[in-house]
C-alpha positions in Angstrom: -17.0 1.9 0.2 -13.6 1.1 -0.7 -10.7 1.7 -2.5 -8.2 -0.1 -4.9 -4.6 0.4 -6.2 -3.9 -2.0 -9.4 -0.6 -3.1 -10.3 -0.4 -0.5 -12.9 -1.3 2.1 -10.0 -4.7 3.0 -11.4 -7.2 3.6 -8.4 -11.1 1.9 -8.9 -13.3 2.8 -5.9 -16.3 0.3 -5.3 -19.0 -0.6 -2.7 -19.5 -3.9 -1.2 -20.9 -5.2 2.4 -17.6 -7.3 2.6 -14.8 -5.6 2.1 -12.2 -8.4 2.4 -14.3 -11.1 0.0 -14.3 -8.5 -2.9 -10.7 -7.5 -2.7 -10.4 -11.5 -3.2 -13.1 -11.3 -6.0 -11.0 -8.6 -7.6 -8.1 -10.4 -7.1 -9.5 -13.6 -8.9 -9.4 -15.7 -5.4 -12.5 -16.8 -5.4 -15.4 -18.4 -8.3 -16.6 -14.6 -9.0 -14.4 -12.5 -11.3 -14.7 -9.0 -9.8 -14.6 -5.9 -12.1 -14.0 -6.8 -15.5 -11.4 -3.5 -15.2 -9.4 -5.1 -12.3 -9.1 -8.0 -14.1 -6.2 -7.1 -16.4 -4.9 -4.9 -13.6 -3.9 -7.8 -10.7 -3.2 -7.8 -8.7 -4.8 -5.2 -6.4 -4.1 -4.2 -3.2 -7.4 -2.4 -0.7 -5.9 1.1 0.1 -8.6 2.9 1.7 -12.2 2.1 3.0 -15.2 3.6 4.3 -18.2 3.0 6.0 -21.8 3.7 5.8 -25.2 2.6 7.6 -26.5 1.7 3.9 -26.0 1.2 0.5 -27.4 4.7 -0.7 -25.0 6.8 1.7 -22.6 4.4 0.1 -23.3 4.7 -3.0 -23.2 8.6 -3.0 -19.9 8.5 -1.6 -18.5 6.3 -4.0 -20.1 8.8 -7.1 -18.4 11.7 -5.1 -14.8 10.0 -5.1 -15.1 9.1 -8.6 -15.7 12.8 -9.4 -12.3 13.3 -8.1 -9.1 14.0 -9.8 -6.5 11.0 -9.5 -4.1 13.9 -7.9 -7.4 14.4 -5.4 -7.7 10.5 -4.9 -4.3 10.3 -4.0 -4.6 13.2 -1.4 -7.8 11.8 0.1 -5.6 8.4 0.6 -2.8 10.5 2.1 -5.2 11.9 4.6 -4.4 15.3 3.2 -8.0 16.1 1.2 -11.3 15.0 3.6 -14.2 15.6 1.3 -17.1 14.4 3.1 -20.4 15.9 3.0 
């Protein structure tokens, strides 16, 4: 699970097994686009990441952080909010 901050500082929060070959994807470094939403935003910048034994733990983290606030988002990135199950 992962997290990125867009040049207009909007947050998205994704899930991938390689962390480093999306942020590229996102970024438009490589033959995949990434999210059609980063795609106006670039470039983006990985801020925060997680990990998890498998996609479903992933995946429910991911719907949990997107259920946050941006103020929230920004907390959890500061280290300040831990909202884990």
């Amino acid at each position: 699970m992962y997290m990125l901050r867009c040049v207009d500082d909007t947050l998205y929060t994704g899930i991938t097994t390689d962390v480093s070959r999306r942020v590229d994807e996102h970024n438009g470094l490589s033959r995949k686009e990434g999210a059609k939403c980063t795609r106006a935003r670039r470039p983006v910048r990985l801020v925060y990441t997680e990990t998890y034994e498998d996609r479903s733990d992933a995946s429910k983290r991911e719907w949990q952080i997107k259920q946050l606030s941006r103020t929230q988002k920004n907390l959890l990135l500061e280290g300040v909010l831990c909202i884990k199950d």
